[in-house]
C-alpha positions as CSV (number, residue, x, y, z in Angstrom):
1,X,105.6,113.8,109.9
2,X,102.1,112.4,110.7
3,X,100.2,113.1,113.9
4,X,100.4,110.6,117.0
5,X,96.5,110.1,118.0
6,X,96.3,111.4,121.4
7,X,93.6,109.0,122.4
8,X,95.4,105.8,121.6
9,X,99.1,107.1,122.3
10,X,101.0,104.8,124.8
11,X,101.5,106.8,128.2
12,X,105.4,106.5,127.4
13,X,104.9,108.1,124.0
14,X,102.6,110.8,125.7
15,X,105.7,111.6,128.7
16,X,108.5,111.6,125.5
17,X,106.8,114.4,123.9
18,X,105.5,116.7,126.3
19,X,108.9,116.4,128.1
20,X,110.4,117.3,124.8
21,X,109.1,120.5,124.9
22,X,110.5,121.1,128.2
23,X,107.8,120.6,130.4
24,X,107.9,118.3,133.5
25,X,106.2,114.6,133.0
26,X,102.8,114.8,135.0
27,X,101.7,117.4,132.2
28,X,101.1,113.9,130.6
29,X,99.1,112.7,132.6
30,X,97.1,115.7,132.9
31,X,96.3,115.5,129.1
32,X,95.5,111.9,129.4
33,X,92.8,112.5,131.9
34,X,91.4,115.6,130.0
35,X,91.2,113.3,126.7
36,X,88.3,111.6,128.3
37,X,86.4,114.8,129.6
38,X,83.1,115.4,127.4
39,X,83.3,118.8,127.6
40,X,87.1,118.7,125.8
41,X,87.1,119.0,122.5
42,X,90.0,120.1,120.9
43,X,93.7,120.6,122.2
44,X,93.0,124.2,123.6
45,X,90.2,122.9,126.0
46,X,92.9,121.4,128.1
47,X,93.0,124.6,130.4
48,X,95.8,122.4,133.0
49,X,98.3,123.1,130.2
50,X,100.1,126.2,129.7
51,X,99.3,127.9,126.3
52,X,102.6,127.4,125.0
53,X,102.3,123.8,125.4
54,X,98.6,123.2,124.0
55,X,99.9,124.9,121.0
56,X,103.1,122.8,120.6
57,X,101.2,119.5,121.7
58,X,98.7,120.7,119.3
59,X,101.1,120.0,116.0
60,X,102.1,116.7,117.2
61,X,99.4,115.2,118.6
62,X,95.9,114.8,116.8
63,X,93.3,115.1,119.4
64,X,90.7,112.9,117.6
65,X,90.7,110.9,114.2
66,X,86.9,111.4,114.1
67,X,84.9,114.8,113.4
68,X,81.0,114.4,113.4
69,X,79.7,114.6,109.7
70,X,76.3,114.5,110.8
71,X,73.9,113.9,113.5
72,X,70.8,112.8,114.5
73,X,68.2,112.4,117.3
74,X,65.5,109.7,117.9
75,X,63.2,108.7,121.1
76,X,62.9,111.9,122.7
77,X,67.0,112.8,122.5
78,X,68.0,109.6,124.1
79,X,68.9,107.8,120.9
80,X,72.1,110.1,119.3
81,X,73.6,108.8,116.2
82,X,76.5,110.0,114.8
83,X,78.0,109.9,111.2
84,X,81.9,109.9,111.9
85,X,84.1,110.9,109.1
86,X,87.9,109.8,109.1
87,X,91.0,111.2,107.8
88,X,90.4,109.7,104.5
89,X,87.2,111.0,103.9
90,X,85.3,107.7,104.4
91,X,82.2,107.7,107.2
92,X,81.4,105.3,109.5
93,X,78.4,105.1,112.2
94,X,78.0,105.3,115.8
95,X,75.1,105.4,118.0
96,X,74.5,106.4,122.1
97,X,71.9,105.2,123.9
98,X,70.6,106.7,127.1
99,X,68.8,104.5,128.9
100,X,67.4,105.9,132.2
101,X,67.5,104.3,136.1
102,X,64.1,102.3,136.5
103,X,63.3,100.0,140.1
104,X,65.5,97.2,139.8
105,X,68.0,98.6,137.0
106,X,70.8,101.2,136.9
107,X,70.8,104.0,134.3
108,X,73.1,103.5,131.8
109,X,74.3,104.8,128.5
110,X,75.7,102.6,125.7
111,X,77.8,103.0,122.4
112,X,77.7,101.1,119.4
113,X,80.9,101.9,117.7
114,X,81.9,100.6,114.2
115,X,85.0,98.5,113.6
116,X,85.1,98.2,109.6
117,X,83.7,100.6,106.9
118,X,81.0,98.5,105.3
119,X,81.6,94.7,105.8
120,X,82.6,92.3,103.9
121,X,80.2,89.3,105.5
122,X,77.5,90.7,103.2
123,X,74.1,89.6,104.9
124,X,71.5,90.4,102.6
125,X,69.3,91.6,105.4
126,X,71.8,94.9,106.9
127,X,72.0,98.1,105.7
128,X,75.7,97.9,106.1
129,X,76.2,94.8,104.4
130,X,74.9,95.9,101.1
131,X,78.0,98.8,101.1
132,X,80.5,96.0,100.5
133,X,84.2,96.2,102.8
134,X,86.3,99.5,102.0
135,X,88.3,99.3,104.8
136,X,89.2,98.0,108.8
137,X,88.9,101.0,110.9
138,X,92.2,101.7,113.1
139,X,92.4,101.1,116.9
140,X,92.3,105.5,117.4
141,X,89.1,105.7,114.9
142,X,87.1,103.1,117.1
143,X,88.3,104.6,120.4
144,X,87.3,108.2,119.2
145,X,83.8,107.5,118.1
146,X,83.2,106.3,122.1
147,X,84.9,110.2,122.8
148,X,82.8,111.7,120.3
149,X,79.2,110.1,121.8
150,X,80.3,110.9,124.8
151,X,80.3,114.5,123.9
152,X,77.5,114.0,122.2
153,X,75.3,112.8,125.2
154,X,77.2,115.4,127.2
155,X,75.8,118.4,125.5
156,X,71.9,116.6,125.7
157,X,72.9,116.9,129.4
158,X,73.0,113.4,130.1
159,X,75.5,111.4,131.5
160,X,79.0,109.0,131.0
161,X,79.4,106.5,128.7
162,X,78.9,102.9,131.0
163,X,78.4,100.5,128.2
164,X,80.6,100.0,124.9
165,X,79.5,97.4,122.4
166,X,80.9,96.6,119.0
167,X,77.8,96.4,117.0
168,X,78.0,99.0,114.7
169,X,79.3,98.6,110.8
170,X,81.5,95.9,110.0
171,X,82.7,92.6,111.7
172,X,85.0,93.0,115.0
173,X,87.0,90.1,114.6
174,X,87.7,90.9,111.1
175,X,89.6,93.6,112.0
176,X,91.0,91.8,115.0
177,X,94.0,94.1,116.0
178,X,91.8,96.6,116.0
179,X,89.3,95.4,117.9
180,X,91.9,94.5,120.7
181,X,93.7,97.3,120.7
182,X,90.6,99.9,121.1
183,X,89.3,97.3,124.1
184,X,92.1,97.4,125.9
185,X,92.6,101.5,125.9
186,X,88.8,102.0,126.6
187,X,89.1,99.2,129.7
188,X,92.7,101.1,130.7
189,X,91.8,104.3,129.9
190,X,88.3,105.3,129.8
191,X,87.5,102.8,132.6
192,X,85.3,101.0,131.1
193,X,84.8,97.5,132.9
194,X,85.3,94.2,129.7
195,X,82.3,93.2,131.9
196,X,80.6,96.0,130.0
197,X,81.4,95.8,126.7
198,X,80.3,93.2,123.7
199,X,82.1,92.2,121.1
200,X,79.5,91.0,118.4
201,X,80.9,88.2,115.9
202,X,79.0,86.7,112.5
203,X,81.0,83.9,113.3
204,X,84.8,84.4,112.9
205,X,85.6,81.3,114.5
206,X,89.1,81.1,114.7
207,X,89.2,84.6,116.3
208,X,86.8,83.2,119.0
209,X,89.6,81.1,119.9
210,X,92.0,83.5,119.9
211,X,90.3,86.0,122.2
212,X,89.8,83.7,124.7
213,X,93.3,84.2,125.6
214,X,93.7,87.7,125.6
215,X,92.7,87.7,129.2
216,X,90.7,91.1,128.7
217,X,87.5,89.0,128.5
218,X,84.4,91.5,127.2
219,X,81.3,89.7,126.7
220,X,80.6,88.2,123.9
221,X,77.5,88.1,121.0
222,X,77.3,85.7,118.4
223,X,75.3,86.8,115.7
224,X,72.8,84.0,114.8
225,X,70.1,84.6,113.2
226,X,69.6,81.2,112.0
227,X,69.2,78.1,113.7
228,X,69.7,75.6,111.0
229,X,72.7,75.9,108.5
230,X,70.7,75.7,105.4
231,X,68.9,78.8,106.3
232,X,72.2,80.4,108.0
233,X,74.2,79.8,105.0
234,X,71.3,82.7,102.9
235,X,71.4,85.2,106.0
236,X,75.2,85.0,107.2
237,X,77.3,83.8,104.4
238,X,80.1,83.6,107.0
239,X,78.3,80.4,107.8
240,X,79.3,78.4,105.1
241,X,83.5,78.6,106.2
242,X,82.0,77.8,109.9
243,X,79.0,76.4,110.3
244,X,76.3,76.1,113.4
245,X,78.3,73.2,114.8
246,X,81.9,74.8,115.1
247,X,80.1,77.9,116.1
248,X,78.4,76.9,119.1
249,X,81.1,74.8,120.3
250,X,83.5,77.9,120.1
251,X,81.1,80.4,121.9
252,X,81.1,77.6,124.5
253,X,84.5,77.3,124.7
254,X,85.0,81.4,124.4
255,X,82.4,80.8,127.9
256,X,84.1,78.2,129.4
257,X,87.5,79.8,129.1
258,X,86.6,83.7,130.3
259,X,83.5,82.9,132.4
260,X,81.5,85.0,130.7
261,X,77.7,84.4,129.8
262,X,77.4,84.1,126.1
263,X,74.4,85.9,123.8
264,X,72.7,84.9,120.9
265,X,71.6,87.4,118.9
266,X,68.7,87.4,116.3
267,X,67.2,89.8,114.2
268,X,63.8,88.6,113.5
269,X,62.7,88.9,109.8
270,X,59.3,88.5,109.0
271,X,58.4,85.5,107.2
272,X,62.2,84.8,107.0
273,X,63.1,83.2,110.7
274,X,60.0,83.7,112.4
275,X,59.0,80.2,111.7
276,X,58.0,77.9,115.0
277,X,61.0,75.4,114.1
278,X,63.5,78.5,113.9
279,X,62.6,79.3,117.5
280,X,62.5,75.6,118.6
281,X,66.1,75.6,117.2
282,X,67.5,78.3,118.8
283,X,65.9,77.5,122.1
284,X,67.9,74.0,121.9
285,X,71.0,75.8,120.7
286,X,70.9,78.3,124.1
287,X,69.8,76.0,126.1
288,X,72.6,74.0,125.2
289,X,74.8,77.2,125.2
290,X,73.6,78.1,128.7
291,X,73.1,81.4,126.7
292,X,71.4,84.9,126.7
293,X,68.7,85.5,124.1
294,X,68.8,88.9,121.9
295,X,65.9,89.1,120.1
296,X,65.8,92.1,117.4
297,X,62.9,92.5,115.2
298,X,64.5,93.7,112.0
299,X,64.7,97.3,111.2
300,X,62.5,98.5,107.6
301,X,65.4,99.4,104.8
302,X,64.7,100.9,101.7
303,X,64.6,98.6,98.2
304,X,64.8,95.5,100.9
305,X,62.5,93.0,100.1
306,X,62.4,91.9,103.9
307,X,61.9,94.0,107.2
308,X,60.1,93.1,110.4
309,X,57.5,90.7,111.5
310,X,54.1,91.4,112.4
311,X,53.1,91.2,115.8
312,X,51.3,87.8,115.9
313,X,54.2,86.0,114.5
314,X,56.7,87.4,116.8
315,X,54.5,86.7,119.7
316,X,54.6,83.1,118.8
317,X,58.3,83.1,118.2
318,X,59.0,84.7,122.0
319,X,56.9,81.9,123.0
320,X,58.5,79.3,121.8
321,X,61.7,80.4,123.9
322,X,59.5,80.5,127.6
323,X,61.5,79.5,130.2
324,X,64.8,81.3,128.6
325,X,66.8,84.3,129.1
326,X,65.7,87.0,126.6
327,X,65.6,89.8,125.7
328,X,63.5,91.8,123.2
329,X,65.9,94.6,121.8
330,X,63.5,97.9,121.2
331,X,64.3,98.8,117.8
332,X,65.5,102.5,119.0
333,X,66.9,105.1,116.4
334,X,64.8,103.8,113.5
335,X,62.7,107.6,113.6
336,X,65.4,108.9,113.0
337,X,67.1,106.6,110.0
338,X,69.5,105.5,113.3
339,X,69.0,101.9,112.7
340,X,72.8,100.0,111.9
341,X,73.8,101.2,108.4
342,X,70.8,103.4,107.6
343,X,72.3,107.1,108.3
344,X,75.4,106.4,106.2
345,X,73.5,104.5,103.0
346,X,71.6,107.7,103.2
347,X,74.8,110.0,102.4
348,X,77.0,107.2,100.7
349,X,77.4,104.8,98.1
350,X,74.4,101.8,98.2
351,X,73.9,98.2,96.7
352,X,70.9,96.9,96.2
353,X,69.5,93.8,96.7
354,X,68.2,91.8,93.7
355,X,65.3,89.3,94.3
356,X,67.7,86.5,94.0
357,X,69.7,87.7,97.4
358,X,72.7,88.6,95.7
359,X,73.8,92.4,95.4
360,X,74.6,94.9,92.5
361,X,77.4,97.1,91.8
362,X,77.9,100.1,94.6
363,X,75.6,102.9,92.6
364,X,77.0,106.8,93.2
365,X,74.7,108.6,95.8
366,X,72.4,111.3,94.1
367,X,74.1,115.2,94.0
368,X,73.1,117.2,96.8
C-alpha cells in the first residue's frame, strides 16, 4: 500500500487515519499545523503526538516526497538553491530568495519551485529546456520543495516563506492539475496569499483561459521574450501554436477577469532581443497590456552560444521602456551555478545546442 503525502492529504483523509489508530480527531490538526513548521522534518519532530502515534502515522503517511540531493549558497547566504530528488530518482530545482526590509519595502523571502522535470517548450536559450520533458511533477512534489526552502532559509536563520512563484523547471500550465492543486494547498494551507504567488506561462493559452475561472487568482507572468512573432517563434517555440496576438489578448482577459496586474517577462540576450525595435515592441505591447515589466538579463550557460548583454546595450534597451513599470531582475544565484536549470545540468543528463538552434540527443553525465 503506497504512502498518502502528508503535505497534500485532504484534512478528511488526515482525521480518517489518525482516528483509525484510536486517537481523538484534533491530533489531525495538530499534524497539519506541524507540517508547515521549518524546524519539522520528519514524522518524529511532531513532539504534540504521542510516540505511539508518530510511529504508526509514520508508515502511512510520507512526510515529504522531496529529500535535498544537494545544495548550494550564493549572495552572501541569501540565495539557497536546492536540488530536490523525488521518489523516482529524478531531480528537480528550487531556489529561496531572502530579500531583506529596505525604507519603503517589506522583507520578504521567495520560492521558485519547479512544476515539470525538464520542459518540453524547449527554448534554446534555458538551461532547462535543453534537458528535454521526462515528466509533470505531482501536486505533493511541488508543495514540498516550498517545505523544504523553508527549512532551508530556517536553518540560515532567516525567516518564512512570503512569496511563491512558479518559475523554476518546466512550464506550469503544462502540468495544469498540478499547478492548481499545489496553489490551492499552499493558499489553504501554508497561508500563502494568490496575491503572492506567480504563475509564469510560455504561452499556454488555452490554460490562460481556464485559470481565470478557478477563482484562486495568483498573479500571472507571461514569458515573452520576444516582441515580434518571427523572432518569438526561434526563442519560445510555444509561439508558433499561439502567437503574440492570442497571447496578449489572453493575458488581458486572464487581467480583466481576476483583477490582477499582468507581467511581462524578458530575459535579455545579448545581441539576440536587445535591439531598439524589440524594446519599442514590448513597450507597445505593455502599454497596451497595462502591464508590469520583468526585465532579466540572461544568465551565462555552458556550450550556449548566447548569454547576457553588455552594459551599453541594456542601458539603451531600459531606455526605450521610460515611463513604464519595470523591473530589472538581479541575476541572483548565478555564483553559485543557482541560475534556472544550471545546478541540475551540472549532475544530470545535458543537450546541447548546435549552431543551427536545434538540440542533440540527451548525452550521459560524466562518472563521478
Amino acid at each position: 500500500m503506497s504512502q498518502i503525502p502528508v503535505s497534500t492529504a485532504a484534512a478528511e483523509t488526515l482525521t480518517d487515519v489518525v482516528t483509525g489508530h484510536g486517537a481523538s480527531a484534533f491530533r489531525a490538526a495538530q499534524l497539519r499545523r506541524a507540517v508547515w513548521q521549518p524546524f519539522v522534518v520528519t514524522m518524529d519532530d511532531i513532539h504534540q503526538l504521542p510516540a505511539g502515534l508518530r510511529g504508526a502515522l509514520a508508515n502511512e503517511l510520507q512526510f515529504s516526497t522531496v529529500t535535498v540531493a544537494a545544495e548550494t549558497e550564493a549572495d552572501a547566504g541569501r540565495t539557497v538553491k536546492l536540488l530536490c530528488r523525488l521518489d523516482d530518482g529524478q531531480t528537480v530545482e528550487t531556489v529561496a530568495m531572502e530579500t531583506p526590509a529596505r525604507e519603503g519595502s517589506r522583507r520578504r523571502a521567495t520560492v521558485c519551485v519547479s512544476s515539470q522535470v525538464g520542459c518540453a517548450v524547449g527554448c534554446p536559450f534555458c538551461a532547462t529546456g535543453r534537458m528535454g520533458l521526462l515528466r509533470s511533477c505531482t501536486a505533493a512534489e511541488v508543495v514540498d520543495q516550498v517545505r523544504a526552502a523553508s527549512g532551508a532559509l530556517h536553518r540560515r536563520g532567516l525567516g518564512p516563506v512570503t512569496h511563491v512563484v512558479y518559475m523554476g523547471m518546466g512550464e506550469p500550465l503544462a502540468a495544469y492539475d498540478t499547478t492548481i492543486a499545489s496553489l490551492r494547498v499552499l493558499v489553504a494551507d501554508a497561508g500563502i496569499s494568490a496575491r503572492r504567488i506567480t504563475v509564469s506561462t510560455s504561452g499556454v493559452v488555452p490554460a490562460i483561459h481556464r485559470l481565470a475561472q478557478e477563482g484562486i487568482a495568483p498573479t500571472l507572468a507571461i514569458s515573452l521574450h520576444a516582441s515580434s512573432d518571427e523572432l518569438r517563434d526561434r526563442l519560445v517555440p510555444l509561439n508558433r501554436a499561439h502567437p503574440l496576438a492570442s497571447l496578449i489578448e489572453a493575458g488581458m482577459g486572464y487581467a480583466r477577469q481576476t483583477g490582477r496586474r499582468l507581467t511581462f517577462e524578458w530575459c535579455l540576450i545579448g545581441g539576440v532581443n536587445d535591439s531598439m525595435e524589440q524594446a519599442r515592441g514590448l513597450r507597445d505591447l505593455a502599454a497596451r497590456a497595462h502591464a508590469h515589466v520583468n526585465v532579466i538579463p540572461m544568465n551565462h550557460i555552458d556550450d550556449s552560444p548566447w548569454g547576457p548583454p553588455d552594459r551599453r546595450a541594456e542601458r539603451a534597451f531600459l531606455g526605450q521602456l521610460d515611463g513604464m513599470v519595470v523591473t530589472v531582475r538581479d541575476t541572483r544565484g548565478a555564483d553559485g551555478e543557482a541560475a534556472c536549470g544550471q545546478l541540475r545540468a551540472a549532475l544530470e543528463q545535458r543537450r546541447s545546442l548546435r549552431p543551427d538552434g536545434t538540440l542533440s540527443p540527451p548525452r550521459r553525465a560524466a562518472a563521478v
